[in-house]
mmCIF file of the N, C-alpha and C atoms, coordinates in Angstrom:
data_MODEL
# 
_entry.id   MODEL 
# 
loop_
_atom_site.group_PDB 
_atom_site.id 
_atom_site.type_symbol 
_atom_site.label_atom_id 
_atom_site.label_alt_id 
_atom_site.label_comp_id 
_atom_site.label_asym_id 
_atom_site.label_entity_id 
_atom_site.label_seq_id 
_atom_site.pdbx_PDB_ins_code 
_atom_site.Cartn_x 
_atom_site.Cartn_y 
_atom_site.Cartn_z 
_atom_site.occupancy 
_atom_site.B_iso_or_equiv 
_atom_site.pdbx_formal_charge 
_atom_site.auth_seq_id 
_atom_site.auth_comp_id 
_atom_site.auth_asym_id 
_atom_site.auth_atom_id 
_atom_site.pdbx_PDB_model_num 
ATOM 1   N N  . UNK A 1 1  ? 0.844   -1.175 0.000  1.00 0.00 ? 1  UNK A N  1 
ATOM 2   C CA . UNK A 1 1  ? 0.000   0.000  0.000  1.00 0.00 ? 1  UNK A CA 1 
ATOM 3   C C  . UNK A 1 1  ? 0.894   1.244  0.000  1.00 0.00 ? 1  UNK A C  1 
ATOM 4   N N  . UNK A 1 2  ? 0.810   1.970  -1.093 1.00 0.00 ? 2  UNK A N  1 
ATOM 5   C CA . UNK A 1 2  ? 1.358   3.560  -1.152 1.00 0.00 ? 2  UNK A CA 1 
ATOM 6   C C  . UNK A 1 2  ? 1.269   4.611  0.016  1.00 0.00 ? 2  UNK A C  1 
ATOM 7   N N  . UNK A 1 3  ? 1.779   5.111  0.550  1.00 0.00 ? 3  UNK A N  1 
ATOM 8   C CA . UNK A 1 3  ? 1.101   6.590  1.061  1.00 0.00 ? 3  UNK A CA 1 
ATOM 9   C C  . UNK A 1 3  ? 1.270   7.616  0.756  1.00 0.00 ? 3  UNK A C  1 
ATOM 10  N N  . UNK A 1 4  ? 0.238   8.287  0.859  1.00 0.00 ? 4  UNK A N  1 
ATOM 11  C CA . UNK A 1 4  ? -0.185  9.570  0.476  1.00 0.00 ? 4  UNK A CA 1 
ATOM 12  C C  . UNK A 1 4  ? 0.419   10.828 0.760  1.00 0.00 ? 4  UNK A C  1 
ATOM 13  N N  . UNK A 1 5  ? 0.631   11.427 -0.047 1.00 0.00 ? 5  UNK A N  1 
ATOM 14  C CA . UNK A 1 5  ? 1.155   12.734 0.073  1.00 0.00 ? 5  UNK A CA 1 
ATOM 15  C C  . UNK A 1 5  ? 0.742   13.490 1.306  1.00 0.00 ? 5  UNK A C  1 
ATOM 16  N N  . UNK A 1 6  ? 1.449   14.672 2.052  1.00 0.00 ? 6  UNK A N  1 
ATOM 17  C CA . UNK A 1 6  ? 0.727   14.664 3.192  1.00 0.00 ? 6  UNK A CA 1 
ATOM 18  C C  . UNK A 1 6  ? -0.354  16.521 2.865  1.00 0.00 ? 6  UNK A C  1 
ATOM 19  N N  . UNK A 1 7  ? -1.175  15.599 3.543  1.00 0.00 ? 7  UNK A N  1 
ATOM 20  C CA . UNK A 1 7  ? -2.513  16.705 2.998  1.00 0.00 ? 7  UNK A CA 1 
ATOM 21  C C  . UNK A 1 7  ? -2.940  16.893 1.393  1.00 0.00 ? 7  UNK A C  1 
ATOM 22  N N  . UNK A 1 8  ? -2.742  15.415 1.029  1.00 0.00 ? 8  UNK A N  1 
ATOM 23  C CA . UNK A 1 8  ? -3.460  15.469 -0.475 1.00 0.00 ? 8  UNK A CA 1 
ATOM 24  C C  . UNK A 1 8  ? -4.924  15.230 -0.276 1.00 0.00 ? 8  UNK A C  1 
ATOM 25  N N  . UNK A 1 9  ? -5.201  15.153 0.560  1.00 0.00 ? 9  UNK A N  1 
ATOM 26  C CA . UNK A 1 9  ? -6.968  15.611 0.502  1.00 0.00 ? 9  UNK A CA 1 
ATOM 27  C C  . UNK A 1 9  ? -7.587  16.394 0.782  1.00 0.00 ? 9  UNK A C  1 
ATOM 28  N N  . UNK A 1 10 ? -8.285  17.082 -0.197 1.00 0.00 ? 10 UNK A N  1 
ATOM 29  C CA . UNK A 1 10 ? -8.940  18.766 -0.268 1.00 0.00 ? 10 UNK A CA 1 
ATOM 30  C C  . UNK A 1 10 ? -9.993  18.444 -0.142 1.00 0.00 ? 10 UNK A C  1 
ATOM 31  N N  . UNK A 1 11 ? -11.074 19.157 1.138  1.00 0.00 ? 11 UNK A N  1 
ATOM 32  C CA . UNK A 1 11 ? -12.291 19.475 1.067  1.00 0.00 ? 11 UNK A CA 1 
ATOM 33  C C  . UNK A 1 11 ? -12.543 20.703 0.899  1.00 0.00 ? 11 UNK A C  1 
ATOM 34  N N  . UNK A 1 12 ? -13.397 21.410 -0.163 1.00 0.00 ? 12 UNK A N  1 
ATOM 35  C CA . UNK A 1 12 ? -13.704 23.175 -0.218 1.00 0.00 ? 12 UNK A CA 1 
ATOM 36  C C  . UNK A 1 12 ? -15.223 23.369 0.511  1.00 0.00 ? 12 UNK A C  1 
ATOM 37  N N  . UNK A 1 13 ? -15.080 24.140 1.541  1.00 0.00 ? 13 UNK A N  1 
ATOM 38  C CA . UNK A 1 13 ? -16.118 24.908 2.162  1.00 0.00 ? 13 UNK A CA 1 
ATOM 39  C C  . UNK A 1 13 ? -16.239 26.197 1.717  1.00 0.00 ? 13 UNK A C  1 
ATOM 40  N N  . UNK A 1 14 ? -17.285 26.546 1.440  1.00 0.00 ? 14 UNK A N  1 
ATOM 41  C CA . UNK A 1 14 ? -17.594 28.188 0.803  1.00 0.00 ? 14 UNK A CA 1 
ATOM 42  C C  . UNK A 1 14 ? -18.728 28.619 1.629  1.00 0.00 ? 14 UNK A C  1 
ATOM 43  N N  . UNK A 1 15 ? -18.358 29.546 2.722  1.00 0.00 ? 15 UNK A N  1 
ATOM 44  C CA . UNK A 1 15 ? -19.602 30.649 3.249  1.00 0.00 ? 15 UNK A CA 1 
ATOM 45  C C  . UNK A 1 15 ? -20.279 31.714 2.485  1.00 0.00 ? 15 UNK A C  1 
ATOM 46  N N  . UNK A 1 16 ? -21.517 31.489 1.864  1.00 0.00 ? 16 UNK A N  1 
ATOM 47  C CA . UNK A 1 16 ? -22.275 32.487 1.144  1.00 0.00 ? 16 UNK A CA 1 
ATOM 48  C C  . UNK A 1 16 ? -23.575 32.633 1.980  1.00 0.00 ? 16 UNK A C  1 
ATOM 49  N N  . UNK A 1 17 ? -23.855 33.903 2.433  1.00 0.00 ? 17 UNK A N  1 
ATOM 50  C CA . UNK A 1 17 ? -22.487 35.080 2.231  1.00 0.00 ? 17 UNK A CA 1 
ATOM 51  C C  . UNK A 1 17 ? -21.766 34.979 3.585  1.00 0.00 ? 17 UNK A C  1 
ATOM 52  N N  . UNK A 1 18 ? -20.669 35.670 3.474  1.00 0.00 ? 18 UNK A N  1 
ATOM 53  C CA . UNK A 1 18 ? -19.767 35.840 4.581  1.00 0.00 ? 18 UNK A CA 1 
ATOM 54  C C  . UNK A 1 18 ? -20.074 36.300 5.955  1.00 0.00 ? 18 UNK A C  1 
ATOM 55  N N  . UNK A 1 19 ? -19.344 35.259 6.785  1.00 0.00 ? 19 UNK A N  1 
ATOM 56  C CA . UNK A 1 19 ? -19.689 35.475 7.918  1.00 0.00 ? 19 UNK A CA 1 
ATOM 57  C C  . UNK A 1 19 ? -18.238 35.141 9.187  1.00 0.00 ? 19 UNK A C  1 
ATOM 58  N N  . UNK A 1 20 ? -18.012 36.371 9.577  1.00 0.00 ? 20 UNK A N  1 
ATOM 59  C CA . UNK A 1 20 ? -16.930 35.809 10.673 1.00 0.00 ? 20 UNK A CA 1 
ATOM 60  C C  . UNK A 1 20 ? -16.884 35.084 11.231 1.00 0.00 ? 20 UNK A C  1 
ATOM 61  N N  . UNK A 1 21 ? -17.738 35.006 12.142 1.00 0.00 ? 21 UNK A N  1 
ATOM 62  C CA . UNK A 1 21 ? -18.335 34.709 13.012 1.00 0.00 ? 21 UNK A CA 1 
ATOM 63  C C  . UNK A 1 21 ? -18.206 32.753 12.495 1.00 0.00 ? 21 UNK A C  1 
ATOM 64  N N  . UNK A 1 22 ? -19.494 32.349 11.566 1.00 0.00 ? 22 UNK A N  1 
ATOM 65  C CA . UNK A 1 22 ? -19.411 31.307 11.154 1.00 0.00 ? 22 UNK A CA 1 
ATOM 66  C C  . UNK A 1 22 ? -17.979 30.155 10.546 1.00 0.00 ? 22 UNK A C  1 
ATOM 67  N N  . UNK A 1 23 ? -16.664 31.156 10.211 1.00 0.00 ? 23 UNK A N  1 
ATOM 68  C CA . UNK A 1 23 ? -15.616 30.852 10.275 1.00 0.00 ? 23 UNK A CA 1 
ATOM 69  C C  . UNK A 1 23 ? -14.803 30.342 11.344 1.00 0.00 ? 23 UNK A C  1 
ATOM 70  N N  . UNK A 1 24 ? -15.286 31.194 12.359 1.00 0.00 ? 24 UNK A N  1 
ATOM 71  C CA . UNK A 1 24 ? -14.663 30.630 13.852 1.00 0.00 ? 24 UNK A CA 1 
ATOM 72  C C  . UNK A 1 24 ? -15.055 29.967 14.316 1.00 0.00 ? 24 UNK A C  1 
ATOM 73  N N  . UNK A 1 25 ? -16.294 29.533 13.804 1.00 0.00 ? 25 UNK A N  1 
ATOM 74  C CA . UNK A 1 25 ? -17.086 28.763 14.814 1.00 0.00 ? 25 UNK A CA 1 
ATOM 75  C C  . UNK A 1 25 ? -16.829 27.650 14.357 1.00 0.00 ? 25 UNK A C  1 
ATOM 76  N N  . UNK A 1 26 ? -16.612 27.359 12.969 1.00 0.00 ? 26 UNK A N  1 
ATOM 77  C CA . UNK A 1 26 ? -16.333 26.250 11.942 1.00 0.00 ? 26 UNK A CA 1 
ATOM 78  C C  . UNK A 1 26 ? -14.817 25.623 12.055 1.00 0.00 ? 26 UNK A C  1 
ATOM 79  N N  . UNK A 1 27 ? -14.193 26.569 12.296 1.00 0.00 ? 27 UNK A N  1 
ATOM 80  C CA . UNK A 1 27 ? -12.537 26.171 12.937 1.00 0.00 ? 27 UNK A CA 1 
ATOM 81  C C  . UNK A 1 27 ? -12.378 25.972 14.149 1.00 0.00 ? 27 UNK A C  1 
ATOM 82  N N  . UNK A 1 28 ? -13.653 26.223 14.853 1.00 0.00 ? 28 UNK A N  1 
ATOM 83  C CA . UNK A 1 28 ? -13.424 25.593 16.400 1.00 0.00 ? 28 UNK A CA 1 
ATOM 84  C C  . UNK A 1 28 ? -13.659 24.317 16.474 1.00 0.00 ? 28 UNK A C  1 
ATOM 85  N N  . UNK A 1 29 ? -14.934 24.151 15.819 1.00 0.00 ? 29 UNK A N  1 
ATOM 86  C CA . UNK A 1 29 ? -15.765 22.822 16.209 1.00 0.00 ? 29 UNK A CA 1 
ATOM 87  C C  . UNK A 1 29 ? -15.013 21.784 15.323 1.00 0.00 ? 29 UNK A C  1 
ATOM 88  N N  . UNK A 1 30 ? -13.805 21.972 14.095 1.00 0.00 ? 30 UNK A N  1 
ATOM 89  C CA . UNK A 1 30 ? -13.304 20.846 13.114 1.00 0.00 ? 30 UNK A CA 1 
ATOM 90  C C  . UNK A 1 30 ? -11.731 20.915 14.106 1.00 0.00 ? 30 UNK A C  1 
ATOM 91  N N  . UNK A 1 31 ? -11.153 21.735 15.084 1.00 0.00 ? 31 UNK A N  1 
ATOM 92  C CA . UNK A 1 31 ? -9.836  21.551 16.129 1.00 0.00 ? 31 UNK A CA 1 
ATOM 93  C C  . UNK A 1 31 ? -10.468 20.937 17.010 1.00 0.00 ? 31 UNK A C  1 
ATOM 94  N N  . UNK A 1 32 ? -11.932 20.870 17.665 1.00 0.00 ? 32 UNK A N  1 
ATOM 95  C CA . UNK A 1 32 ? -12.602 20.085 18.282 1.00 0.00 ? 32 UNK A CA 1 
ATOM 96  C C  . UNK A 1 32 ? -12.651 18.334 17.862 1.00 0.00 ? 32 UNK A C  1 
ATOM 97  N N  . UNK A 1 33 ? -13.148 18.114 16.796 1.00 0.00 ? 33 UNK A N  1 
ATOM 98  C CA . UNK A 1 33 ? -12.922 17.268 15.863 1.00 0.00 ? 33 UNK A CA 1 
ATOM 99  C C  . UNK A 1 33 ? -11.641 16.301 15.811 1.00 0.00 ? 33 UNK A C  1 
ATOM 100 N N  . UNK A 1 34 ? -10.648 16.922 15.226 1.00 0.00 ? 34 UNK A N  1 
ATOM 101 C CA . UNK A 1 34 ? -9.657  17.024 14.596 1.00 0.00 ? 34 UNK A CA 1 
ATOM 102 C C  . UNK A 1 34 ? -8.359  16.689 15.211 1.00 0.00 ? 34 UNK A C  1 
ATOM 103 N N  . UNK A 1 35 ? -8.525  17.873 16.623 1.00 0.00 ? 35 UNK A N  1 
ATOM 104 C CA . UNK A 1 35 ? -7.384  18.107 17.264 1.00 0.00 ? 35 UNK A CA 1 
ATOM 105 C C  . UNK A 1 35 ? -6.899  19.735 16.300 1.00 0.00 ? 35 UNK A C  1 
ATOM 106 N N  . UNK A 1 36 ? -5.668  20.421 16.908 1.00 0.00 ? 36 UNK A N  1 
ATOM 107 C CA . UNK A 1 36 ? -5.282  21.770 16.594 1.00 0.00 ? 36 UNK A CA 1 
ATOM 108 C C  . UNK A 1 36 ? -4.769  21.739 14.982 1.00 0.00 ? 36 UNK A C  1 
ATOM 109 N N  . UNK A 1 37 ? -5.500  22.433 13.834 1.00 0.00 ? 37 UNK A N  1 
ATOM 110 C CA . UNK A 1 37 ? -4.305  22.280 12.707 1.00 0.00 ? 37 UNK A CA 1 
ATOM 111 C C  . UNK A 1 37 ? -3.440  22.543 12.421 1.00 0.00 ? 37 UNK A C  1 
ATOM 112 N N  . UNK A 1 38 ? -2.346  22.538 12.115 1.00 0.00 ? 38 UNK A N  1 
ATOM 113 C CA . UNK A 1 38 ? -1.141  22.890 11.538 1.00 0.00 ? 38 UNK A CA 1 
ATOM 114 C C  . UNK A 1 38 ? -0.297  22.151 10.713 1.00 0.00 ? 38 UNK A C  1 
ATOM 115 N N  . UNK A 1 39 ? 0.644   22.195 10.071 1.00 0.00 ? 39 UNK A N  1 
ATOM 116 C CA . UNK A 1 39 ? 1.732   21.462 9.615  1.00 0.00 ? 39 UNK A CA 1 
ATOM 117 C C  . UNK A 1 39 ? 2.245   20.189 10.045 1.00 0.00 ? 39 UNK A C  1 
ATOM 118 N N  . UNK A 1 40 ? 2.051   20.347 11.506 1.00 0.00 ? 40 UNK A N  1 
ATOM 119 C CA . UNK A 1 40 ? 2.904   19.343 12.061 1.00 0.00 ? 40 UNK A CA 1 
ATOM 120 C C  . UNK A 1 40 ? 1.564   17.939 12.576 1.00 0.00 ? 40 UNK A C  1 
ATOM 121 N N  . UNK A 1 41 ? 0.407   18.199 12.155 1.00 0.00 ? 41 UNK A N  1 
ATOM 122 C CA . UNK A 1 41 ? -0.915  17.957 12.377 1.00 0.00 ? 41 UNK A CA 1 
ATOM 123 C C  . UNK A 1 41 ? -1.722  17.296 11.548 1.00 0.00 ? 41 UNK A C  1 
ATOM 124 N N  . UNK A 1 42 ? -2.879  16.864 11.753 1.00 0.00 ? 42 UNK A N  1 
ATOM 125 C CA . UNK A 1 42 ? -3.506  15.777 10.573 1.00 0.00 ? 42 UNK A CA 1 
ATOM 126 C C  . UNK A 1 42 ? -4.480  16.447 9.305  1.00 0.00 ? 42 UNK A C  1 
ATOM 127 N N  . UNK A 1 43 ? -4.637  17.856 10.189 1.00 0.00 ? 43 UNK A N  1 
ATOM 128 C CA . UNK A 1 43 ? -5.222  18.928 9.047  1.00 0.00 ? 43 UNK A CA 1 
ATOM 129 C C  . UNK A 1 43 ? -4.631  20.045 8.830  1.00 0.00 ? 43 UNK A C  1 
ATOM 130 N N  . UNK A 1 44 ? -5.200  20.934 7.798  1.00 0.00 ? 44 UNK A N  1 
ATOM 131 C CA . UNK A 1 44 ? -4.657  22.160 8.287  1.00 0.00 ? 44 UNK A CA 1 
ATOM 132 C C  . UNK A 1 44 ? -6.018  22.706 6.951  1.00 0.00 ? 44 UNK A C  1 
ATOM 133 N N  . UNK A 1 45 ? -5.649  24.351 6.870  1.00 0.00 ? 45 UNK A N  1 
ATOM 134 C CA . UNK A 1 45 ? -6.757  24.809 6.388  1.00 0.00 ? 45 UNK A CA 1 
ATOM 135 C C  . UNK A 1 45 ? -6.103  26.303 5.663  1.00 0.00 ? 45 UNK A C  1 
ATOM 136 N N  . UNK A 1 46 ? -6.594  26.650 4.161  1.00 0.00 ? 46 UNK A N  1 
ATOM 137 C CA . UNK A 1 46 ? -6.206  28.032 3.606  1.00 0.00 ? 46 UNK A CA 1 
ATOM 138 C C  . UNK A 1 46 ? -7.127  28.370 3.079  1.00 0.00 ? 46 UNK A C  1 
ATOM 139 N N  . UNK A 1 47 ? -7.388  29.574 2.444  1.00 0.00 ? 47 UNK A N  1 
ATOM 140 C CA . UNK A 1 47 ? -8.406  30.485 2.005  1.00 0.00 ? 47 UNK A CA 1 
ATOM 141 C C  . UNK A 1 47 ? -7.833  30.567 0.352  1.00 0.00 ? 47 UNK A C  1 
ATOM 142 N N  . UNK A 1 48 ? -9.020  30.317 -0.061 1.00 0.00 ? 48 UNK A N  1 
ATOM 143 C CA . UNK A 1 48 ? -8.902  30.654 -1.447 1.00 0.00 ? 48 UNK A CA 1 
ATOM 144 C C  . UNK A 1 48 ? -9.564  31.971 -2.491 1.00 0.00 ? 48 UNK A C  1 
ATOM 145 N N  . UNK A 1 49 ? -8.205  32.091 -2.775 1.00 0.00 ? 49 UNK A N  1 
ATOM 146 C CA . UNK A 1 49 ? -8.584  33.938 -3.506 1.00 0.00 ? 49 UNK A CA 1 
ATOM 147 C C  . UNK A 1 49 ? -9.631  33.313 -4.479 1.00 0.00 ? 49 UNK A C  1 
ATOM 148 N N  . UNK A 1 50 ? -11.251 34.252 -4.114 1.00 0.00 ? 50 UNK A N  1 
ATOM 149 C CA . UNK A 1 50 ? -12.213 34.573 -4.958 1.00 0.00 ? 50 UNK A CA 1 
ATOM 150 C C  . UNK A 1 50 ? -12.339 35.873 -5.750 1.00 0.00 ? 50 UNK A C  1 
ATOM 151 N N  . UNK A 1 51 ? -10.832 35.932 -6.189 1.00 0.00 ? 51 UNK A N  1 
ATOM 152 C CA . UNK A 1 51 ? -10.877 36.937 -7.386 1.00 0.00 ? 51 UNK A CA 1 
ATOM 153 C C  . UNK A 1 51 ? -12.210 36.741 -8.560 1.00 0.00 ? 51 UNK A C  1 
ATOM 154 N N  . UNK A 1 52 ? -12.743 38.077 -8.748 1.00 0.00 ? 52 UNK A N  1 
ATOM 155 C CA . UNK A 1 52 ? -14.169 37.634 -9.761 1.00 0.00 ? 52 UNK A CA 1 
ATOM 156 C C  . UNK A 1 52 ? -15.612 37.448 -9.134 1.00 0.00 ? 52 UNK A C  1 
ATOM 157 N N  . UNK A 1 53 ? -15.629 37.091 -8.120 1.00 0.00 ? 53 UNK A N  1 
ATOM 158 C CA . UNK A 1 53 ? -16.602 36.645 -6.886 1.00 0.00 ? 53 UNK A CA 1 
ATOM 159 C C  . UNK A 1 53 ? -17.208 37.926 -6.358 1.00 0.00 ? 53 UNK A C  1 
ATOM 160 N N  . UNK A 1 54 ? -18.371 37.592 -5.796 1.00 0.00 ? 54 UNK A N  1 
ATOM 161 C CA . UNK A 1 54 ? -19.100 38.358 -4.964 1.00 0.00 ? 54 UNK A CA 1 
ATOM 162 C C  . UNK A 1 54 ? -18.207 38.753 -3.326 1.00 0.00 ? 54 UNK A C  1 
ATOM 163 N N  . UNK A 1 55 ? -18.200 40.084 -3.380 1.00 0.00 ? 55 UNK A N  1 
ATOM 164 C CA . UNK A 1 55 ? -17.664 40.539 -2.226 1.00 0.00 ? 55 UNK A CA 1 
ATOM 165 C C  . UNK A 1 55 ? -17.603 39.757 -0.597 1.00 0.00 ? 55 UNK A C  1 
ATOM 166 N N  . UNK A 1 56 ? -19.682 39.045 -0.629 1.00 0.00 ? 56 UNK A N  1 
ATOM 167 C CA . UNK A 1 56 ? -20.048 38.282 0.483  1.00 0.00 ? 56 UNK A CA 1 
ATOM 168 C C  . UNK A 1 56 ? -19.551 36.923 0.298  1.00 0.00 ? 56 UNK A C  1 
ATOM 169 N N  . UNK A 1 57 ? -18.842 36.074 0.317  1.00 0.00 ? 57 UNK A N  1 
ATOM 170 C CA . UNK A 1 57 ? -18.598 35.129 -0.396 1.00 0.00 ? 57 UNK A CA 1 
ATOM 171 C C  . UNK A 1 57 ? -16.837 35.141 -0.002 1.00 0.00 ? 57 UNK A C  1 
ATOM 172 N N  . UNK A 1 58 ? -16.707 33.542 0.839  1.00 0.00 ? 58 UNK A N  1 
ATOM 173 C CA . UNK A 1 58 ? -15.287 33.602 1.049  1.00 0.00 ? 58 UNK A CA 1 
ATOM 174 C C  . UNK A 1 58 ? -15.121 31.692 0.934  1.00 0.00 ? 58 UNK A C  1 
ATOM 175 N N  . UNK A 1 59 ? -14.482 31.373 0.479  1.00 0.00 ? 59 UNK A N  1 
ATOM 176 C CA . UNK A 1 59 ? -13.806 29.728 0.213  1.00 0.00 ? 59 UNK A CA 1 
ATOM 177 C C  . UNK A 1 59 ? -12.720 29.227 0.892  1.00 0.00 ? 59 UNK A C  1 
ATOM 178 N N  . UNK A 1 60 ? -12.522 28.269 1.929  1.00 0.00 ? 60 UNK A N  1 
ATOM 179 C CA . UNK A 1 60 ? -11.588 28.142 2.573  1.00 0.00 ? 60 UNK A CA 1 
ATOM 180 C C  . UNK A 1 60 ? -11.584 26.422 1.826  1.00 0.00 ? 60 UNK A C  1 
ATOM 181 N N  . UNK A 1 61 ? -10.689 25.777 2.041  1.00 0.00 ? 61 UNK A N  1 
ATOM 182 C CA . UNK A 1 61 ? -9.869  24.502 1.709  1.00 0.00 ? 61 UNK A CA 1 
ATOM 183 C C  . UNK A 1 61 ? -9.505  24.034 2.615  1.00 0.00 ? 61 UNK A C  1 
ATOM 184 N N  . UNK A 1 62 ? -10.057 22.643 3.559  1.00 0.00 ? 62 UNK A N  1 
ATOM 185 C CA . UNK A 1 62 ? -9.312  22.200 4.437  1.00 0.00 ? 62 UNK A CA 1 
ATOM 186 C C  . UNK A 1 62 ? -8.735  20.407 3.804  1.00 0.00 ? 62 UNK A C  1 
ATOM 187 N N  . UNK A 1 63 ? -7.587  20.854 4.401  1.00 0.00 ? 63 UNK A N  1 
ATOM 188 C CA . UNK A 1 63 ? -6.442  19.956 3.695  1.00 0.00 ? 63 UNK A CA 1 
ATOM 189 C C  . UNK A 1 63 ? -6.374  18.693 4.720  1.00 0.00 ? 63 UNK A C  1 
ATOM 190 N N  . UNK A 1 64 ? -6.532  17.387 4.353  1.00 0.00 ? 64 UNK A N  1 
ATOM 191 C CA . UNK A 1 64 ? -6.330  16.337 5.085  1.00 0.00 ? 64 UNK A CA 1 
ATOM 192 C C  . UNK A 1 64 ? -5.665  15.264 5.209  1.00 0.00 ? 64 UNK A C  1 
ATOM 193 N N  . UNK A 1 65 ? -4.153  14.916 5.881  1.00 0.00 ? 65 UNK A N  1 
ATOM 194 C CA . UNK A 1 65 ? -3.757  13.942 5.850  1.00 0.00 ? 65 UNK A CA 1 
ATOM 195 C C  . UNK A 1 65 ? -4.025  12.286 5.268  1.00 0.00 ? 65 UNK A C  1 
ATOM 196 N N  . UNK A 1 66 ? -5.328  12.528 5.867  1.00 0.00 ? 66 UNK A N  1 
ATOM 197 C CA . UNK A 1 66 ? -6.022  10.679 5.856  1.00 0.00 ? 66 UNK A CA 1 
ATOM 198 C C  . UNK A 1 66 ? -7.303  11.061 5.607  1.00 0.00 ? 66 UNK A C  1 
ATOM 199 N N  . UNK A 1 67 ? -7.226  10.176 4.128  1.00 0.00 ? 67 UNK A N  1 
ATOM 200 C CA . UNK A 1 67 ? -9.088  10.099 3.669  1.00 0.00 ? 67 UNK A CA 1 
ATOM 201 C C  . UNK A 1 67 ? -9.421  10.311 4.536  1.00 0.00 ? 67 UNK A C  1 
ATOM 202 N N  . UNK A 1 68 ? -9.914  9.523  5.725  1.00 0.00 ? 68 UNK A N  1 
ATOM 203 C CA . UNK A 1 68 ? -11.170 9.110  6.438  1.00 0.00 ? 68 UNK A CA 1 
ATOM 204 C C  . UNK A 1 68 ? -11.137 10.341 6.923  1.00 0.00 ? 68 UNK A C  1 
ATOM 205 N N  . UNK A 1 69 ? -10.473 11.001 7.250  1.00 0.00 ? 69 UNK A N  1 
ATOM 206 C CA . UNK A 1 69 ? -10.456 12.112 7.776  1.00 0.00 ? 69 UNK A CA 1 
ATOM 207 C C  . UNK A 1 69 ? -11.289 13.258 7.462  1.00 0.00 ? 69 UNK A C  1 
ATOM 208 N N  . UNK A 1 70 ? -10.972 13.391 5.754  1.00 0.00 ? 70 UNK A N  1 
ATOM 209 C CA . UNK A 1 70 ? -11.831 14.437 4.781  1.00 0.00 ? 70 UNK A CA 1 
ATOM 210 C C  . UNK A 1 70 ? -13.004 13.506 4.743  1.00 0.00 ? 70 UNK A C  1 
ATOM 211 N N  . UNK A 1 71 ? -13.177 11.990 4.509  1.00 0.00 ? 71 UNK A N  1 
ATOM 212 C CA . UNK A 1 71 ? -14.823 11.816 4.484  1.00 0.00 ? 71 UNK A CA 1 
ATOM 213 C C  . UNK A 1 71 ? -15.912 12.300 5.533  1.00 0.00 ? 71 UNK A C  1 
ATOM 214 N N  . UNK A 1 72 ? -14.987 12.279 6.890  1.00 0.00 ? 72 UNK A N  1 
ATOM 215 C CA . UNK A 1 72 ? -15.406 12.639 8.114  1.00 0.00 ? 72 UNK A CA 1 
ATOM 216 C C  . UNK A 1 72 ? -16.249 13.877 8.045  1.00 0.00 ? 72 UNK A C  1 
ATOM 217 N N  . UNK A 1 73 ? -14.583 15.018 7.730  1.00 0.00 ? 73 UNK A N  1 
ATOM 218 C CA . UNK A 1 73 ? -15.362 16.394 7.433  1.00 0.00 ? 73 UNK A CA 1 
ATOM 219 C C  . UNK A 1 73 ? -16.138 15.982 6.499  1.00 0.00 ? 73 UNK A C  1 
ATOM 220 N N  . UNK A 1 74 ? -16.450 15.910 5.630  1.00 0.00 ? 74 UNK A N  1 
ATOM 221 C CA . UNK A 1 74 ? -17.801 16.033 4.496  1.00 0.00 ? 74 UNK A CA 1 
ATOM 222 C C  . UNK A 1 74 ? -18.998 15.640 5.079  1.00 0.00 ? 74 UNK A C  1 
ATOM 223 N N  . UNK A 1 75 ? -18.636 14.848 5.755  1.00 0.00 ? 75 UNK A N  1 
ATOM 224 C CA . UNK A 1 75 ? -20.223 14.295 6.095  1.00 0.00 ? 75 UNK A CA 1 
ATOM 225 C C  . UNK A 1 75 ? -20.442 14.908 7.289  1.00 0.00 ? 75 UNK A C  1 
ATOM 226 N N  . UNK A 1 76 ? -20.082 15.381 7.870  1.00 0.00 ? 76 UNK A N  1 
ATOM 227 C CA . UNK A 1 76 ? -20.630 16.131 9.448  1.00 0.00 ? 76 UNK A CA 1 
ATOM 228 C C  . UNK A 1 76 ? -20.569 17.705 8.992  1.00 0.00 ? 76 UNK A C  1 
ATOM 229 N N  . UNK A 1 77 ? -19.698 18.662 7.960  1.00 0.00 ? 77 UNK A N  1 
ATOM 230 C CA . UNK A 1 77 ? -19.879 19.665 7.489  1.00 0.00 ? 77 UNK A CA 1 
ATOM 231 C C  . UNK A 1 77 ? -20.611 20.079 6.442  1.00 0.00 ? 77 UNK A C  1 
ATOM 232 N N  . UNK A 1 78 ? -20.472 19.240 5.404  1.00 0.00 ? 78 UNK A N  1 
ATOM 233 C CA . UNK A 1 78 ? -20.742 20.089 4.300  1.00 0.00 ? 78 UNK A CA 1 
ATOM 234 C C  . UNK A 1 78 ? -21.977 19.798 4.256  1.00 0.00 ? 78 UNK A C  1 
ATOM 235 N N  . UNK A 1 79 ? -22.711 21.211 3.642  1.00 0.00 ? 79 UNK A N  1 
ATOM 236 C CA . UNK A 1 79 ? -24.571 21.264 3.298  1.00 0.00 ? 79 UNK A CA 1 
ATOM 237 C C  . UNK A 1 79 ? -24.821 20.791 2.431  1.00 0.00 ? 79 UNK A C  1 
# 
């Protein structure tokens, strides 16, 4: 069995429309989850430039070590 690049699994979350608030709350409850992200960690998470996009409207990418991990997030996050 191969392994995986580390954090070759992308899940994209997009808040429409934007909300601080819902960002923090969303990075609390997936370090809740998860444990803390970073580099040295099983997730981690960046924002993706919505150049072209509606002002309200922000896309973050959370990056995941281990499938099960991103199936996890998908199914307990995404709408």
């Amino acid at each position: 069995m191969s392994e995986s690049a580390p954090f070759s699994h992308r899940v994209r979350y997009e808040f429409v429309p934007y909300s601080y608030q819902q960002v923090r709350d969303l990075l609390r409850e997936v370090a809740l989850d998860f444990g803390p992200p970073g580099r040295t960690r099983s997730w981690q998470f960046e924002s993706v430039t919505t150049a072209g996009k509606g002002h309200d409207e922000f896309i973050m990418d959370f990056l995941f070590q281990d499938p099960h991990d991103a199936i996890m997030f998908g199914l307990k996050y995404l709408r």
